[in-house]
C-alpha beads as a LAMMPS data file, in Angstrom:
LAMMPS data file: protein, C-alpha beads

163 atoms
162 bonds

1 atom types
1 bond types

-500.0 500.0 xlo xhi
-500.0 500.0 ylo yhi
-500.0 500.0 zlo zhi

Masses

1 110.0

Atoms # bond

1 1 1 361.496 -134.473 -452.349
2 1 1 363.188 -137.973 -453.051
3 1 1 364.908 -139.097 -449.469
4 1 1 363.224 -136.403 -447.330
5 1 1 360.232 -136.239 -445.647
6 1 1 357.694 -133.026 -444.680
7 1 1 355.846 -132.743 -442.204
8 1 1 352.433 -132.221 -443.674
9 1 1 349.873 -129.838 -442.072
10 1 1 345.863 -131.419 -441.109
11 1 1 344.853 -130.118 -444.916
12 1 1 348.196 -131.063 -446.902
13 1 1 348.255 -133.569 -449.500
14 1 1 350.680 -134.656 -451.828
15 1 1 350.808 -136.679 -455.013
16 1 1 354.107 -138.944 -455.705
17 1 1 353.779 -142.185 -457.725
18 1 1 349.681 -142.412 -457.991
19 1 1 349.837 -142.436 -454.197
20 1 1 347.985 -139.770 -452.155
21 1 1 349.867 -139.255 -448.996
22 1 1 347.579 -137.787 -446.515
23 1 1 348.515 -136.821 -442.691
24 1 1 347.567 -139.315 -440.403
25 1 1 347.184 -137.777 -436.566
26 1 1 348.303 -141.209 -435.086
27 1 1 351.022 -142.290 -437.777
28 1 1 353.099 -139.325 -439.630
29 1 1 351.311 -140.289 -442.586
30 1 1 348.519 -142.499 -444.269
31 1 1 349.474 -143.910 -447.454
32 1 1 345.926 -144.680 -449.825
33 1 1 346.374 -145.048 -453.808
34 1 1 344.239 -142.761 -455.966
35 1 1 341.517 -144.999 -456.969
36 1 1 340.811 -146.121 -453.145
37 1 1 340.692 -142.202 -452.155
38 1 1 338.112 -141.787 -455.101
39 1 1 336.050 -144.808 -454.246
40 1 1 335.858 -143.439 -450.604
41 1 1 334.678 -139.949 -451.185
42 1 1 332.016 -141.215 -453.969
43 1 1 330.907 -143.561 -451.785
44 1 1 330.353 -140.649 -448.759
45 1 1 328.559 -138.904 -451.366
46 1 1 326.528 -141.582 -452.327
47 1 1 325.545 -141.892 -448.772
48 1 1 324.991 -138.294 -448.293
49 1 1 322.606 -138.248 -451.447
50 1 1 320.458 -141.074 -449.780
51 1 1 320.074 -139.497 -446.928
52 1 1 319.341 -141.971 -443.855
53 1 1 316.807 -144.581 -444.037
54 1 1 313.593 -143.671 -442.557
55 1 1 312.668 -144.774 -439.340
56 1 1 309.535 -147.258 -439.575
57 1 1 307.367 -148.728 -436.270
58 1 1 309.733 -151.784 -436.967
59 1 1 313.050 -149.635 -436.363
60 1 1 312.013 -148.941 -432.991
61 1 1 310.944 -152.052 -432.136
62 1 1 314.410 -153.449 -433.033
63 1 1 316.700 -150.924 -431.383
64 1 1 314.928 -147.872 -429.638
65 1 1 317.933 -146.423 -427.852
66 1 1 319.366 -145.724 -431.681
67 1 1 315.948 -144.622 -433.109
68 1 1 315.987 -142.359 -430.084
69 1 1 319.932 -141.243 -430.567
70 1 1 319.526 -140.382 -433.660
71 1 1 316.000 -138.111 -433.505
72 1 1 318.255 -136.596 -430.912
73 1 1 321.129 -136.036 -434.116
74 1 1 318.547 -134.857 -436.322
75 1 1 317.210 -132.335 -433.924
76 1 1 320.439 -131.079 -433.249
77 1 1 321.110 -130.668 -436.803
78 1 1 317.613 -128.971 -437.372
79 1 1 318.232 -126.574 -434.265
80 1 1 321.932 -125.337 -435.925
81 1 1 320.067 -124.896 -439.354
82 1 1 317.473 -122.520 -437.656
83 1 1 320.233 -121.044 -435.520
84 1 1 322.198 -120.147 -438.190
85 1 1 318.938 -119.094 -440.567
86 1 1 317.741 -117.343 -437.457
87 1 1 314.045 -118.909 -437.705
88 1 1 312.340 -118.512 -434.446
89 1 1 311.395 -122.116 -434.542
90 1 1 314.789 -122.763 -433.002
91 1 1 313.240 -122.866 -429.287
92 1 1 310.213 -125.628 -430.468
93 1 1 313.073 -127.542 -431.549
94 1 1 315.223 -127.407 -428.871
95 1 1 312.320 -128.393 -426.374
96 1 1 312.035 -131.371 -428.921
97 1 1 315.650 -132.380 -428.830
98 1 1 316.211 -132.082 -424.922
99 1 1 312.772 -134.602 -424.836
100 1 1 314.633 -136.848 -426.802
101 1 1 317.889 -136.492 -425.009
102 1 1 315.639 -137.998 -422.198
103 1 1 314.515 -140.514 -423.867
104 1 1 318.244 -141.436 -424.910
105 1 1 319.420 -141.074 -421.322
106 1 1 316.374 -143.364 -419.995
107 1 1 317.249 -146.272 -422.185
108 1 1 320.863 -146.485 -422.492
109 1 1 323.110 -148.047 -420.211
110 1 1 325.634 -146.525 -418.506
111 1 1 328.119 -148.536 -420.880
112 1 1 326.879 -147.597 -424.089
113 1 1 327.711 -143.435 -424.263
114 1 1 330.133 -144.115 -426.976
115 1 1 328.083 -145.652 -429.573
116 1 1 325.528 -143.309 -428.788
117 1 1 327.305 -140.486 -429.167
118 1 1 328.380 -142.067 -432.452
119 1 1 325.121 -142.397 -433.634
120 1 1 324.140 -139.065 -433.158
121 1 1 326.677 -137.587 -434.745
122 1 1 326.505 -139.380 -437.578
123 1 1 322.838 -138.820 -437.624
124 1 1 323.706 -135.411 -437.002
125 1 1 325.659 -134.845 -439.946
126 1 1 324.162 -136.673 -442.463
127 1 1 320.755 -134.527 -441.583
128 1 1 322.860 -131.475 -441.638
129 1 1 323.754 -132.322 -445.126
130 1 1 320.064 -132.287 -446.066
131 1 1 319.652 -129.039 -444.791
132 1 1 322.341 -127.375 -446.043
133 1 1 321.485 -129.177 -449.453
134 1 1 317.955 -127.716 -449.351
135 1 1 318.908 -124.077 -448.133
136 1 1 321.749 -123.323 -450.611
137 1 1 321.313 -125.655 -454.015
138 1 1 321.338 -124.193 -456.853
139 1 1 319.034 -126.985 -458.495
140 1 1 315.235 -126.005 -457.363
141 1 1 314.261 -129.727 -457.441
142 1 1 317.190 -131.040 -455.660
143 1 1 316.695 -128.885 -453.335
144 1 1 312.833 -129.438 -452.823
145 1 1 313.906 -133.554 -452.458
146 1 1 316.582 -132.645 -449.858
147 1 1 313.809 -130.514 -447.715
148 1 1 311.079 -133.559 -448.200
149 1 1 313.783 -135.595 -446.999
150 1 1 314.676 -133.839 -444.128
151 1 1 311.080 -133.170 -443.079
152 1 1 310.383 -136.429 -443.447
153 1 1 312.704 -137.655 -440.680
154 1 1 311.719 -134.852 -438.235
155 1 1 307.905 -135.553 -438.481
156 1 1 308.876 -139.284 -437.559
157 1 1 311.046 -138.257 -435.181
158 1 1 308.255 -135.818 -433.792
159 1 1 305.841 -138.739 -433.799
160 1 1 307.828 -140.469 -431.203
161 1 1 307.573 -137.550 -428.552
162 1 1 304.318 -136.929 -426.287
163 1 1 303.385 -133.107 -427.547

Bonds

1 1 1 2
2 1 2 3
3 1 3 4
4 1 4 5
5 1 5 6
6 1 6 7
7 1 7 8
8 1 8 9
9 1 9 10
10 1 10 11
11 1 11 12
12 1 12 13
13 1 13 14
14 1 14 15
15 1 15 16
16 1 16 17
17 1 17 18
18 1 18 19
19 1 19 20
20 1 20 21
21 1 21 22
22 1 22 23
23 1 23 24
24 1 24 25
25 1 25 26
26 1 26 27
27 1 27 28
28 1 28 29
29 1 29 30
30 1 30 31
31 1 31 32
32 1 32 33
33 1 33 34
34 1 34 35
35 1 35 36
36 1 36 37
37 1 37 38
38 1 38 39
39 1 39 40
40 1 40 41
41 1 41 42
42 1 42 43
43 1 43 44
44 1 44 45
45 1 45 46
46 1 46 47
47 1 47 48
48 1 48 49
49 1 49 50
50 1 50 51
51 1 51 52
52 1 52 53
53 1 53 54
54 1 54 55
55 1 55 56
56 1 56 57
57 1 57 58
58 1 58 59
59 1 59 60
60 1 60 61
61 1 61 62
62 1 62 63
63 1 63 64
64 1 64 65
65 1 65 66
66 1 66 67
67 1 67 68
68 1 68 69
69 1 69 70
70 1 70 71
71 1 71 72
72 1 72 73
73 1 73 74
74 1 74 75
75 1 75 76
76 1 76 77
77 1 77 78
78 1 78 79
79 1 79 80
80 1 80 81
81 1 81 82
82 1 82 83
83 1 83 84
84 1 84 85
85 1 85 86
86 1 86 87
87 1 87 88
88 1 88 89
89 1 89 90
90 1 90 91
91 1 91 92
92 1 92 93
93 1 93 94
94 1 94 95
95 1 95 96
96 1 96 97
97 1 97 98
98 1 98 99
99 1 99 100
100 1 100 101
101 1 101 102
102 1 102 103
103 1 103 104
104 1 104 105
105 1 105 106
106 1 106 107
107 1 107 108
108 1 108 109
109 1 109 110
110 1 110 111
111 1 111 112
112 1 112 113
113 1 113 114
114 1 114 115
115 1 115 116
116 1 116 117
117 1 117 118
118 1 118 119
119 1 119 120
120 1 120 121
121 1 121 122
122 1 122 123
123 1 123 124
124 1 124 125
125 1 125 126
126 1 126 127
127 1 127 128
128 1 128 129
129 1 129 130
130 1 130 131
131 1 131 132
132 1 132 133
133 1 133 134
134 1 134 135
135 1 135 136
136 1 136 137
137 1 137 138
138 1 138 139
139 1 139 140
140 1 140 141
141 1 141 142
142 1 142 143
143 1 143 144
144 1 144 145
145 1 145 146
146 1 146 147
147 1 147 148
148 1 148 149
149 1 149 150
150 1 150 151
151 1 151 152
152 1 152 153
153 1 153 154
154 1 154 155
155 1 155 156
156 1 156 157
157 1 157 158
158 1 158 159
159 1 159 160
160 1 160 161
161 1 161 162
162 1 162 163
């Protein structure tokens, strides 16, 4: 491969000289060495173990447009998980989430949709990962943490709306 270049498809990645070359949509490629990929990826999994922080009275006191974007994540997340493990719950939680969404939409400015967005997604995934942690784990007591977790966001999150 010396002198030529591929073009590498989305999920290619190639190993030359303790340097991962990975495909980089805005570049051709990304260069990153091996212990730098590594460190990333345990650190996303570190992250994903913790879960998010929970949301205290003093969390929406700082910043209640992001307490209220990212309820509106963890609903969404919740409302996939039931979709896809056809509970019946699904419609409770979708009431919930579109309650939130109003929330979200009364306090942001019209400026701010970007982070927003951002912060629901990342909510989003990172409660999706608890989920999907509880539902198919293979360790009973990781799995019983990840649920605990994950119910312990949504009944703070609950807390917020008017029922």
């Amino acid at each position: 491969m010396r002198g030529k270049r591929r073009r590498l498809t989305f999920f290619d990645t190639t190993l030359h000289r303790g340097v991962v070359k990975l495909p980089d949509l805005f570049h051709g490629y990304a260069r990153f060495s091996v212990y730098a990929a590594i460190m990333s990826g345990l650190k996303t999994i570190l992250l994903c173990m913790l879960g998010l922080a929970p949301l205290g009275a003093d969390a929406l006191a700082n910043d209640p447009l992001r307490t209220f974007a990212t309820c509106a994540g963890r609903f969404s997340a919740t409302m996939e998980h039931q979709w896809l493990m056809s509970d019946p719950a699904s419609d409770r939680t979708k009431a919930r989430r579109a309650a939130m969404l109003a929330l979200v939409e009364a306090t942001m400015a019209p400026d701010q949709g970007r982070t927003v967005l951002a912060w629901r997604i990342e909510a989003k995934q990172a409660h999706a990962v608890l989920l999907t942690r509880s539902t198919f784990n293979h360790d009973a007591s990781d799995a019983a943490w990840a649920l605990q977790r994950a119910e312990t966001h949504l009944a703070r999150c609950t807390g917020l709306l008017l029922s």
